[in-house]
C-alpha positions as CSV (number, residue, x, y, z in Angstrom):
1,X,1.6,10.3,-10.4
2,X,-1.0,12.8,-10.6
3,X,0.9,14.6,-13.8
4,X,1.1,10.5,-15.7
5,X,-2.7,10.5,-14.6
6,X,-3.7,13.9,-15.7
7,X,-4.2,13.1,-19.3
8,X,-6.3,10.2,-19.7
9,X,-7.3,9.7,-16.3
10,X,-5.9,6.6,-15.8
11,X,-3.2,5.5,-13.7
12,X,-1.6,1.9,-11.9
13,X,-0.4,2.0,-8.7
14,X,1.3,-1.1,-6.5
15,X,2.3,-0.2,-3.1
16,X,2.3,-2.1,0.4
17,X,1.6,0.4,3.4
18,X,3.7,-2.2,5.9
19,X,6.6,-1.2,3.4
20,X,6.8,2.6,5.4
21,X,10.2,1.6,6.4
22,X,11.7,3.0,3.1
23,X,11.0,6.6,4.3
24,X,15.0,7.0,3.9
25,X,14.1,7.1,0.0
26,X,11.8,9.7,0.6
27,X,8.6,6.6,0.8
28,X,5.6,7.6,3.1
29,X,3.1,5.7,3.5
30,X,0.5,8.1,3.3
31,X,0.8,7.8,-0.7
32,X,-0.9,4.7,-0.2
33,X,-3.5,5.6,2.2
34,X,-4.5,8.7,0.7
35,X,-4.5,7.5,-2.9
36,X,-8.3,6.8,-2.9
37,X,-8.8,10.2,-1.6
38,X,-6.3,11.4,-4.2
39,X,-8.0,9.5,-6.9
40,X,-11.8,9.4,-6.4
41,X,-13.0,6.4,-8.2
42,X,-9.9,4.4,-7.9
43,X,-10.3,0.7,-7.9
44,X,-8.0,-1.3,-5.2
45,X,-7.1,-4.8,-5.6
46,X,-5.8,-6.3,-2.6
47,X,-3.7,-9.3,-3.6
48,X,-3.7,-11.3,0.2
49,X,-2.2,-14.4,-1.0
50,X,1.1,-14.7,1.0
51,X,3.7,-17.9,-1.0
52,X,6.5,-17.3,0.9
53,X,5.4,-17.4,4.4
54,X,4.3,-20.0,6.2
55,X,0.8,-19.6,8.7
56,X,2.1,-19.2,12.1
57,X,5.3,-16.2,10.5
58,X,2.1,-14.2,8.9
59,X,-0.2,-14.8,11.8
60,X,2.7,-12.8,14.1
61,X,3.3,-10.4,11.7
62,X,-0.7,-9.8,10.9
63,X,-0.2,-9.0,14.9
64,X,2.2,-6.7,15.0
65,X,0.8,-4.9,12.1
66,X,-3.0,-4.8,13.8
67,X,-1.1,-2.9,16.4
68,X,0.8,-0.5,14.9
69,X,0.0,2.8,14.6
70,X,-0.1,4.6,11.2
C-alpha cells in the first residue's frame, strides 16, 4: 500500500478490524489499526450503518466485540 501511495500521496483503504479472522490469508488486523500511524493525515470514514442485521444480533455482537482483546 505504502509503494501505490508513495507517488502521489494518496491512497483508499476499506478494512473491518472484527474481520481478523482471515489471518489464514496472511490478514492482520494490525493493518487497520496502525494505518493512521502509517499514514499521518489519513482521513477515516467509519460507515456504522448495519442493513442486514437486525438490533438485538448487533447489540450481542457489539458485546462480544467490546470485550475482546486486540
Amino acid at each position: 500500500v505504502k509503494l501505490l501511495a508513495s507517488r502521489h500521496g494518496n491512497v483508499m483503504v476499506v478494512g473491518d478490524d472484527a474481520q481478523a479472522i482471515y489471518a489464514f490469508r496472511g490478514a492482520t488486523v494490525r493493518n487497520i489499526l496502525d494505518f493512521p500511524e502509517e499514514f499521518p493525515g489519513a482521513r477515516i470514514i467509519k460507515l456504522e450503518e448495519n442493513y442486514r442485521s437486525t438490533q438485538p444480533i448487533l447489540n450481542l455482537t457489539n458485546e462480544i466485540l467490546r470485550r475482546a482483546r486486540e
